[in-house]
C-alpha positions in Angstrom: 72.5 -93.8 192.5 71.1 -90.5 191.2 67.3 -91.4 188.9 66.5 -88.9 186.2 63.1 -87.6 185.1 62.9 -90.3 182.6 63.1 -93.1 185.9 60.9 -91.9 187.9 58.2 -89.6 188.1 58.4 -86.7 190.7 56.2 -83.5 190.8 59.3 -81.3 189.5 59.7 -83.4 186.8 56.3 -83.5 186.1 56.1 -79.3 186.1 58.9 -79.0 183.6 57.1 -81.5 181.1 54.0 -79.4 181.5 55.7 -75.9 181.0 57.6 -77.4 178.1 54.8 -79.0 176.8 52.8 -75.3 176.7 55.6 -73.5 175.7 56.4 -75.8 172.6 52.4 -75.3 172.0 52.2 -71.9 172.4 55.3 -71.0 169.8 53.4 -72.7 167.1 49.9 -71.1 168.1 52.1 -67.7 167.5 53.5 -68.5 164.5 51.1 -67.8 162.0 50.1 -64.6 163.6 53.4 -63.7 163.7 53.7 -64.2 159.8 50.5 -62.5 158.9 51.5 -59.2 161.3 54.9 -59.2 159.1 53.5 -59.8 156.0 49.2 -59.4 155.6 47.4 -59.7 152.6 45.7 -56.6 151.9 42.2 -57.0 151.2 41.0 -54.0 148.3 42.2 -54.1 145.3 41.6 -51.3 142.6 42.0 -51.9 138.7 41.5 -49.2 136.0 41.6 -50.4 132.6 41.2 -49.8 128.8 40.0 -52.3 125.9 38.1 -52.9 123.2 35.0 -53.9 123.0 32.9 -55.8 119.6 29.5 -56.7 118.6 26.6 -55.6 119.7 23.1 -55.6 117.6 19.4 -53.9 117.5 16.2 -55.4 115.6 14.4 -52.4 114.7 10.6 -53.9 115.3 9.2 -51.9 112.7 11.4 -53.1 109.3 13.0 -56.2 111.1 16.5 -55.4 110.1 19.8 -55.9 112.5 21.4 -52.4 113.1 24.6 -53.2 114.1 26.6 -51.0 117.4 30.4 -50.1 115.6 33.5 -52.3 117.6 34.9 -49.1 119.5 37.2 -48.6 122.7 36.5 -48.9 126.2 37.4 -47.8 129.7 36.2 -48.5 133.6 37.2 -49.0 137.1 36.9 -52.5 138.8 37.1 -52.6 143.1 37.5 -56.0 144.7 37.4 -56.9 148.5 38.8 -60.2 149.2 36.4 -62.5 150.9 39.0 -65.7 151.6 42.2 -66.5 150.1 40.7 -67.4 146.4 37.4 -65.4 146.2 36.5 -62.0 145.9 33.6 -59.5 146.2 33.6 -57.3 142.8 32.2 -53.9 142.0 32.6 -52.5 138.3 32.2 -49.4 135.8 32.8 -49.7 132.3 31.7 -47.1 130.1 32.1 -47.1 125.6 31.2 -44.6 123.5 30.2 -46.0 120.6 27.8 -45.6 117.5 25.2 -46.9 114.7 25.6 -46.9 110.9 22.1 -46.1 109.2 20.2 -43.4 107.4 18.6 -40.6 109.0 14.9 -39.0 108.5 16.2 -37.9 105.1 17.5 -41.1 104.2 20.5 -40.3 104.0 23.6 -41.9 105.5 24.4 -41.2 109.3 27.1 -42.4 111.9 24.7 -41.5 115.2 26.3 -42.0 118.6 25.5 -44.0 121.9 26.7 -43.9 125.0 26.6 -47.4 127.2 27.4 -47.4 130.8 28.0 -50.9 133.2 26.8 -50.9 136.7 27.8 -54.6 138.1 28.6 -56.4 141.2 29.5 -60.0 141.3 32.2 -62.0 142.8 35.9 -63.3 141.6 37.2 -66.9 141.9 41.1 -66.9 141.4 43.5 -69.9 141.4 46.8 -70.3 143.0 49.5 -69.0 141.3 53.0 -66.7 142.8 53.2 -64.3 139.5 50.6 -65.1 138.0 47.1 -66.2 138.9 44.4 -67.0 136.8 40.6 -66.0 137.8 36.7 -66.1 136.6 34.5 -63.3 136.9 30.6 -63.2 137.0 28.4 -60.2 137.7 25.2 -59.1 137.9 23.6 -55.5 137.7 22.6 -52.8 135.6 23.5 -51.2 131.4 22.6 -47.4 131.1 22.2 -46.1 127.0 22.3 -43.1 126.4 21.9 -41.1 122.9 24.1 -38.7 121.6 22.6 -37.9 118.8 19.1 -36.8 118.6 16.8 -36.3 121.6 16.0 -40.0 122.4 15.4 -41.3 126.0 18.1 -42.8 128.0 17.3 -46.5 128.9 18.6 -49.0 131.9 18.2 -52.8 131.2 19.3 -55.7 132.9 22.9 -56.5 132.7 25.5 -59.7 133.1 28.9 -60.3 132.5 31.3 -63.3 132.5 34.6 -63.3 132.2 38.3 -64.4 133.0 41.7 -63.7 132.7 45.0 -63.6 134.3 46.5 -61.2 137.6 49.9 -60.1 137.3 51.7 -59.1 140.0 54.9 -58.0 139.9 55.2 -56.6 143.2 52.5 -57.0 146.3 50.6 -53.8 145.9 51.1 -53.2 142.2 50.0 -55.8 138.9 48.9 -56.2 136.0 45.0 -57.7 135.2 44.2 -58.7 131.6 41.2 -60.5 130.6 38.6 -61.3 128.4 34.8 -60.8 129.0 31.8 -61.2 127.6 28.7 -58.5 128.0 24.6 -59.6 127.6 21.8 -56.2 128.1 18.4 -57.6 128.5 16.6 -55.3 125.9 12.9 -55.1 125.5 10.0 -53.9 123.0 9.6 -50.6 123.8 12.8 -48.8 123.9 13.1 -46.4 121.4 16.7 -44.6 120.4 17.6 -41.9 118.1 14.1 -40.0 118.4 13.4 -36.4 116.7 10.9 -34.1 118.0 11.3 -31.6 115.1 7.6 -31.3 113.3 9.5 -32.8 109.5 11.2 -35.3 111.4 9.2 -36.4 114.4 9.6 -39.8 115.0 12.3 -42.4 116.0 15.0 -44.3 113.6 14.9 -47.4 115.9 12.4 -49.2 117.9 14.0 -52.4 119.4 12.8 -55.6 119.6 13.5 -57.7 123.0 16.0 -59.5 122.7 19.4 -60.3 124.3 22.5 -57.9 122.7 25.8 -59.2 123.0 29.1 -57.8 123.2 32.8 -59.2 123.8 36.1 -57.2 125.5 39.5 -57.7 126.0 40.9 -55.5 128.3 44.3 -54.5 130.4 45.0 -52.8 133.5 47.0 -51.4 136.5 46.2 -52.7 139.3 47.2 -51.2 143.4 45.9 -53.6 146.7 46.1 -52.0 150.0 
């Protein structure tokens, strides 16, 4: 009577267990590669956007009074690397032109422009999600103003943002990212804006006081990863 494998050990039955064994191991080592060489996750993402951005306030040091910045449009650029599978290095420009309702060296009325630029760099959390997955944002960095009206000094304060808000993507390179987020600038006591260096009207309309000036955006965007 003829044993099997299963009866009895022998050194040929003992080789084909083994190269099963590594062959059955070996398939599944490969199979995740194999998926991610047929379908990767590309790691930048680039986001232009528009929105519109509200609030914003100065205490002019010498009378006291709140000037307030005019709700206006605004535009950037937003660049992510992804870190893991739900995080994400961020790098963003925003940029609105905006202005302030008060009255000029005359005392009359005057709509006077600004310019505010935001350098930041933070990081992105995102949930799971197949169309749509929801993230926070937080950033650190850098708020450039700049005068257009007059011949005031541009200033750079400290900047932060937090934020959060929904990726949409409708195909894997190309989605949709709307969010909300809000916008604090660091100020302090000696910048001055909207300065004149004409001999009847030297002097500046606003000197701030520090404080923290706030501002709040919604926004919406294509998006592209590659």
């Amino acid at each position: 009577m003829q044993l099997t494998c299963f009866e009895t050990i022998r050194p040929k039955c003992l080789a084909e267990g083994l190269v099963i064994g590594a062959s059955a191991v070996l398939l599944a080592l490969m199979s995740p590669i194999q998926d991610a060489v047929a379908d990767p996750l590309p790691r930048f993402e680039l986001t232009a956007f528009v929105g519109y951005r509200v609030g914003g306030s100065f205490e002019d040091a010498d009378t006291g009074e709140t000037v307030d910045l005019n709700d206006h449009g605004s535009y950037g650029l937003i660049f992510n690397i992804r870190e893991k599978a739900n995080t994400q290095y961020e790098l963003g420009w925003s940029h609105q032109d905006t202005s302030v309702d008060l009255l000029d060296f005359n005392g009359d009325p005057a709509k006077l422009k600004l310019a505010i630029d935001f350098f930041q760099i933070g990081g992105t959390y995102l949930w799971e999600g197949d169309l749509a997955r929801p993230f926070l944002v937080a950033t650190i960095g850098a708020a450039h103003y700049r005068p257009r009206s007059g011949d005031g000094n541009t200033d750079t304060f400290f900047a932060f943002t937090i934020g959060g808000g929904w990726k949409l993507w409708q195909t894997r390179r190309f989605g949709l990212r709307v969010e909300g987020r809000y916008y604090g600038t660091l100020m302090d006591s000696s910048t001055k804006i909207f300065c004149s260096s004409a001999p009847e009207n030297s002097g500046c309309l606003i000197q701030t006081r520090g404080k923290l000036l706030s501002q709040w955006e919604i926004s919406a965007g294509g998006s592209v990863r590659f």
